[in-house]
C-alpha positions in Angstrom: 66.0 -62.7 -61.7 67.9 -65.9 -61.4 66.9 -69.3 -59.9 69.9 -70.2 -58.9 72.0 -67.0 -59.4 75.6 -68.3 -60.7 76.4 -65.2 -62.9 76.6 -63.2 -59.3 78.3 -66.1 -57.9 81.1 -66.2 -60.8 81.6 -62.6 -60.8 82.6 -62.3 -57.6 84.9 -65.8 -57.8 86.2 -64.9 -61.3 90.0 -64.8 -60.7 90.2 -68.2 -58.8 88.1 -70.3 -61.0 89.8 -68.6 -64.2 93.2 -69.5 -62.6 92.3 -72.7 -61.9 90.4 -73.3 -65.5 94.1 -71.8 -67.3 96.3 -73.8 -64.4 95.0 -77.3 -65.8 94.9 -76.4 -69.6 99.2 -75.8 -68.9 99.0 -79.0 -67.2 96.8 -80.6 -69.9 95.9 -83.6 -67.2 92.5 -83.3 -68.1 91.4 -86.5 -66.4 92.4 -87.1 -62.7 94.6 -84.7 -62.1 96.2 -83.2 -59.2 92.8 -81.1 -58.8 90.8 -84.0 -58.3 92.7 -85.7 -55.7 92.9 -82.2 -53.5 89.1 -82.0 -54.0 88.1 -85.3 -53.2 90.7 -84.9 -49.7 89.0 -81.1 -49.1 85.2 -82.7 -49.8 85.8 -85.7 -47.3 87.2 -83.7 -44.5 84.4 -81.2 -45.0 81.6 -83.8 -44.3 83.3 -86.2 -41.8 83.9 -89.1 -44.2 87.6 -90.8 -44.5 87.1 -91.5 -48.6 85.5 -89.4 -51.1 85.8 -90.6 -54.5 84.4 -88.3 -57.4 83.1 -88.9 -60.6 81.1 -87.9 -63.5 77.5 -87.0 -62.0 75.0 -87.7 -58.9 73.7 -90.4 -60.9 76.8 -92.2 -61.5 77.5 -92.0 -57.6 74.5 -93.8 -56.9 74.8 -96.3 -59.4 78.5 -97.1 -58.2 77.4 -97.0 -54.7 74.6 -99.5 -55.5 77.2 -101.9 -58.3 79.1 -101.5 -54.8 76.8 -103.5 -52.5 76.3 -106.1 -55.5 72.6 -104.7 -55.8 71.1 -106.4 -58.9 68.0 -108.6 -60.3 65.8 -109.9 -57.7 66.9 -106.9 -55.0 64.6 -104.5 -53.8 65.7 -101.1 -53.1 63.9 -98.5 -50.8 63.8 -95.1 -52.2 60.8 -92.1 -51.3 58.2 -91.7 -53.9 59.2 -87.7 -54.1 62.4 -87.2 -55.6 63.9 -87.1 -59.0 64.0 -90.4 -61.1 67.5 -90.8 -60.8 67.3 -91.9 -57.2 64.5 -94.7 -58.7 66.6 -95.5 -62.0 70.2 -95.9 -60.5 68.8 -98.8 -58.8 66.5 -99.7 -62.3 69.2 -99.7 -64.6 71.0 -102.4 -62.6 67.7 -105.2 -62.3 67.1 -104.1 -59.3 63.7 -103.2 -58.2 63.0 -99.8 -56.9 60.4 -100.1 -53.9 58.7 -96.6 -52.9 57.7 -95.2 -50.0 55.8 -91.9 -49.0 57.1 -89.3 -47.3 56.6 -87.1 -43.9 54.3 -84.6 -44.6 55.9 -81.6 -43.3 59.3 -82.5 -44.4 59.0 -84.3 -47.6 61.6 -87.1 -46.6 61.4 -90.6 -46.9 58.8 -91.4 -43.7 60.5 -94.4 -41.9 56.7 -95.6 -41.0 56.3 -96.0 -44.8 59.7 -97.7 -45.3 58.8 -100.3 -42.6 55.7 -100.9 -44.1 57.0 -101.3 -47.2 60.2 -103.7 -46.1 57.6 -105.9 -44.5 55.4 -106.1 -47.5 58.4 -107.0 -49.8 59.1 -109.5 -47.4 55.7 -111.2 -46.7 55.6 -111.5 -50.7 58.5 -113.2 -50.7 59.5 -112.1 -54.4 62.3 -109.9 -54.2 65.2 -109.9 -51.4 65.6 -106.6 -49.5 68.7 -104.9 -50.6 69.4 -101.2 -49.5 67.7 -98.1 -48.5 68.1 -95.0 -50.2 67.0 -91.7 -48.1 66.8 -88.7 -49.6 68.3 -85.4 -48.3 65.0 -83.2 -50.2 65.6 -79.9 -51.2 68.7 -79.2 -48.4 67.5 -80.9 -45.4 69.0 -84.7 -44.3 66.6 -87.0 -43.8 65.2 -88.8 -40.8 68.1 -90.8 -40.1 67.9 -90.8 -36.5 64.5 -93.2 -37.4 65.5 -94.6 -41.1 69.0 -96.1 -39.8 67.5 -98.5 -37.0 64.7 -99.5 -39.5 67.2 -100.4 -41.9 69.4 -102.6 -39.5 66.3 -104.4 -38.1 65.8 -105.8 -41.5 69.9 -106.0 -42.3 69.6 -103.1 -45.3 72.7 -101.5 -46.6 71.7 -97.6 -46.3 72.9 -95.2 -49.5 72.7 -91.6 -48.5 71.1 -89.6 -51.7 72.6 -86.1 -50.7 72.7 -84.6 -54.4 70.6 -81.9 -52.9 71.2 -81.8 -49.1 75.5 -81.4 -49.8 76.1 -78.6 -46.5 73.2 -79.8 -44.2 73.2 -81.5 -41.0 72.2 -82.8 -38.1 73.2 -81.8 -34.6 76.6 -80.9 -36.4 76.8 -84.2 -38.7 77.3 -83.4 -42.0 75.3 -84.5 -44.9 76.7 -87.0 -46.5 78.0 -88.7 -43.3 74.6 -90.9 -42.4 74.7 -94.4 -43.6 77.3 -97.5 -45.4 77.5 -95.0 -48.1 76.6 -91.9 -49.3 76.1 -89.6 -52.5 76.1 -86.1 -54.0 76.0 -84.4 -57.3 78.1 -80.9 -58.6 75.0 -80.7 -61.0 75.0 -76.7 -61.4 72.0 -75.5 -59.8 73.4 -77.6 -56.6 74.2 -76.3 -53.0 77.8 -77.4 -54.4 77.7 -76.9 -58.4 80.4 -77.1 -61.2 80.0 -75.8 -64.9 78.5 -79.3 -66.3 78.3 -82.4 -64.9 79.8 -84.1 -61.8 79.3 -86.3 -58.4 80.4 -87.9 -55.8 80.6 -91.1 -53.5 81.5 -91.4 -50.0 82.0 -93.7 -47.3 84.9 -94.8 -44.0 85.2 -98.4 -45.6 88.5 -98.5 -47.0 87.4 -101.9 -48.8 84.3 -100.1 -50.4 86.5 -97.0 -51.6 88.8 -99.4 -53.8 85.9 -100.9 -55.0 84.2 -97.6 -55.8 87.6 -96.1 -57.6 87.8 -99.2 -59.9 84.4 -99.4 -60.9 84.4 -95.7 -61.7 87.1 -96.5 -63.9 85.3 -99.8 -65.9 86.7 -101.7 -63.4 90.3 -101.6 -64.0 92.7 -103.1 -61.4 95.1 -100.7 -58.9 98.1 -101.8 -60.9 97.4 -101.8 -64.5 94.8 -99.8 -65.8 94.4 -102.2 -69.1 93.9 -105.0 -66.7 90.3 -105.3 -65.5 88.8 -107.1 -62.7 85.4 -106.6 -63.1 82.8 -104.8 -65.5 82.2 -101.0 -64.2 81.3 -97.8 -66.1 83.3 -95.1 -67.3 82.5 -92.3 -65.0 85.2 -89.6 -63.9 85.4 -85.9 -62.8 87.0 -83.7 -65.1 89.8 -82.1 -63.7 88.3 -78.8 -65.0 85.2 -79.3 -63.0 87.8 -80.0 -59.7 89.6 -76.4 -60.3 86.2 -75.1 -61.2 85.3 -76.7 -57.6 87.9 -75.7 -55.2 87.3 -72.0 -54.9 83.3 -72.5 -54.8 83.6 -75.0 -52.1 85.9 -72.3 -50.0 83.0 -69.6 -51.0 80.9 -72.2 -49.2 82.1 -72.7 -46.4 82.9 -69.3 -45.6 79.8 -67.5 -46.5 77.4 -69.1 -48.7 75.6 -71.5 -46.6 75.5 -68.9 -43.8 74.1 -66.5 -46.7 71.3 -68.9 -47.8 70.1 -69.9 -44.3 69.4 -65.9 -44.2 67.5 -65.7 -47.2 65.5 -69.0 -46.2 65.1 -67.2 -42.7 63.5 -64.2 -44.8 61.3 -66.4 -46.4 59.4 -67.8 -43.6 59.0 -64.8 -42.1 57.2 -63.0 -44.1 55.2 -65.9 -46.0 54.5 -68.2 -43.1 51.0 -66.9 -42.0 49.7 -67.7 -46.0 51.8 -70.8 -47.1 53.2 -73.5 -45.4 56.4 -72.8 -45.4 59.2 -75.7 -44.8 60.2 -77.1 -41.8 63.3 -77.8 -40.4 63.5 -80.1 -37.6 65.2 -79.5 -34.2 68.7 -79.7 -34.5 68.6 -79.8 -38.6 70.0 -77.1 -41.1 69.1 -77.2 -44.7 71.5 -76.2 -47.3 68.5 -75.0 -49.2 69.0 -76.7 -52.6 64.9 -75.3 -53.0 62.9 -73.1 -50.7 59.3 -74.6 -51.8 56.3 -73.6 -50.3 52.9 -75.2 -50.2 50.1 -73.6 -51.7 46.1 -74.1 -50.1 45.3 -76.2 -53.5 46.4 -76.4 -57.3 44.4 -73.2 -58.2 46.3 -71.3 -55.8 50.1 -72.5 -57.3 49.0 -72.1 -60.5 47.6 -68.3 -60.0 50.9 -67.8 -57.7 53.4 -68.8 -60.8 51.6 -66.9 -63.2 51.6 -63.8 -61.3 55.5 -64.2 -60.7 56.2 -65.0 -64.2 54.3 -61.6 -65.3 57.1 -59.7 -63.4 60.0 -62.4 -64.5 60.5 -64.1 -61.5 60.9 -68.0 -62.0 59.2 -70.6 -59.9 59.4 -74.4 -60.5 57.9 -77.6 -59.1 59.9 -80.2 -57.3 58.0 -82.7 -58.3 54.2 -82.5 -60.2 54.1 -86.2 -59.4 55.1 -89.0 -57.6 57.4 -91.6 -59.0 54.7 -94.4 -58.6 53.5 -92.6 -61.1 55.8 -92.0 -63.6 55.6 -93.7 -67.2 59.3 -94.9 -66.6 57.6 -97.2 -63.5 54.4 -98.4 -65.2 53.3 -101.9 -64.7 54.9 -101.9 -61.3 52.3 -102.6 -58.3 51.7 -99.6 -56.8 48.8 -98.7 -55.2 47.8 -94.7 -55.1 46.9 -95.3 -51.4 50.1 -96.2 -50.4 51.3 -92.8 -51.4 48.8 -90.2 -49.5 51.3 -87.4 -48.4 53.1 -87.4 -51.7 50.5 -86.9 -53.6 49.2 -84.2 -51.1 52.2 -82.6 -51.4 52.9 -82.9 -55.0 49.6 -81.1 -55.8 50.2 -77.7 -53.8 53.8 -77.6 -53.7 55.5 -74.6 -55.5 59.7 -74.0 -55.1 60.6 -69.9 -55.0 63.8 -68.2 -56.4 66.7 -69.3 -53.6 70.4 -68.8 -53.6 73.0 -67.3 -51.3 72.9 -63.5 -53.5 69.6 -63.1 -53.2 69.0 -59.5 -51.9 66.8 -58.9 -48.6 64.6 -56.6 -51.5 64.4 -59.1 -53.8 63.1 -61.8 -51.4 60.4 -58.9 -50.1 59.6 -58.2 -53.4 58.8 -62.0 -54.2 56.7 -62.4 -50.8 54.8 -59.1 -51.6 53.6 -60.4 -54.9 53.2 -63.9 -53.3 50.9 -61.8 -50.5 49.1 -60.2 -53.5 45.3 -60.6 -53.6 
């Protein structure tokens, strides 16, 4: 059994993404070509945005989002303490300071009580400058931004959408990828929205921000002259392979897949909810199920559950064993454990189950009877 099932996923979308793989080896514009522009148009009208630039992975986005706002030594940026590193080290790799905060417990998103708490504390130290906000859209589901966005204007905070998993969510019919000054998300494979390697992308309505964005995707070249360069950037484009590769799978998402996932999700909690917790979507939410992740009554538990699965070759994983407070990456940072109760809560007991739109109704029952198992 798959994870993320993209054999079943090619198979079925075989003809168009071969067609479009041959159609730009005749071309032979292997960097921005025509297949990237009609992506980046297709991916901005799908989530409400009027620019969409793309580029070579969901960590690149963030850090051109954050080179975009100037974010740099001395700057604090807001990010949730469960989530992968890159959200932490976009911000890290510029001087910037990553500042965590813990999450809801029933959602796993950035808590906007913790962000405040933590804004103010930056602020009543008086050592590093406030910069931006980066929410988290975990495992398919946007975050809080009906909470997060007025926190973040209060304090005058730039807010950078992370939506590397929650690419097909929303909110009350908003897309994800919408909320905030700018926002993110990543074509890694085992994505809502995956290509055959690596891939990203950056979007926002500021036409001033896009231009910004395109050169500094491009080492900072100027509109005119590609040799002339205005400022330093990185080097950081989508393959126009990865756009053909694209096209067809974002159509198969629209027209089925997320509809398809939300049923397997749906199966899930049915049958597991009385013996896990099973996730939560708010009112007026939908998750584009990047993970279904349960949590377990203690470690013991997760651990017996996985190795029971893995006897009958069904894969689990864990998103994430640990926060990033404490991560080796972040050592000698001031953390303190306390400030990070629900993550660590949550990290302990949390276990993700096989989830993708072609996973059959017996295949999900199969998984839940063995979960039920005593």
């Amino acid at each position: 059994m798959q994870f993320r099932d993209l054999k079943t996923q090619y198979r079925l979308l075989k003809d168009d993404i071969d067609a479009g793989i041959e159609a730009v080896i005749e071309s032979s514009a292997f960097i921005l070509g025509k297949e990237v522009s009609e992506l980046e148009d297709k991916l901005a009208a799908y989530v409400g945005r009027k620019y969409c630039i793309s580029c070579g992975s969901g960590t690149a986005a963030l850090t051109l989002a954050l080179m975009s706002i100037d974010a740099g030594p001395g700057d604090a940026v807001f990010v949730p303490d469960l989530t992968y590193a890159a959200t932490a080290e976009a911000a890290a790799v510029l001087g910037a300071v990553p500042v965590f905060t813990d999450i809801d417990p029933f959602t796993y998103n950035m808590s906007p009580e913790s962000l405040e708490i933590q804004i103010r504390k930056v602020t009543e130290e008086d050592k590093l400058v406030p910069k931006a906000v980066i929410p988290v859209d975990l495992f398919g589901q946007p975050a809080d931004y009906d909470s997060i966005l007025p926190v973040a204007k209060k304090y005058g905070l730039k807010v950078i959408e992370d939506g590397a998993q929650g690419f097909g969510g929303s909110i009350r019919d908003k897309k994800a990828c919408s909320f905030g000054d700018i926002s993110i998300t990543s074509f890694f494979p085992s994505k809502p929205l995956g290509c055959y390697g690596d891939g990203g992308a950056v979007f926002t309505d500021d036409e001033g921000t896009a231009r910004r964005i395109r050169s500094l995707r491009a080492l900072g070249r100027s509109e005119e002259n590609k040799y002339c360069n205005v400022e330093t950037g990185i080097n950081s484009r989508l393959d126009t392979l990865q756009a053909a590769i694209l096209l067809p799978k974002l159509r198969a998402f629209e027209e089925y897949e997320l509809e398809a996932v939300n049923r397997v999700a749906a199966r899930y909690t049915d049958r597991l909810k009385e013996s896990f917790v099973t996730p939560a979507i708010l009112p007026g939410f939908i998750s584009s199920w990047a993970q279904y992740s349960i949590l377990c009554k203690d470690g013991t538990e997760r651990e017996e559950l996985q190795k029971r699965l893995k006897e009958q070759d069904i894969p689990t994983m864990i998103y994430y064993p640990k926060g990033l407070h404490k991560q080796k990456a972040f050592e000698g940072w001031d953390y303190a454990d306390s400030d990070f109760a629900n993550t660590t809560a949550v990290s302990s007991r949390i276990l993700s189950l096989p989830i993708n739109p072609y996973l059959k109704d017996q295949e999900v029952d199969r998984i839940c009877e063995i979960a039920l198992a005593e």
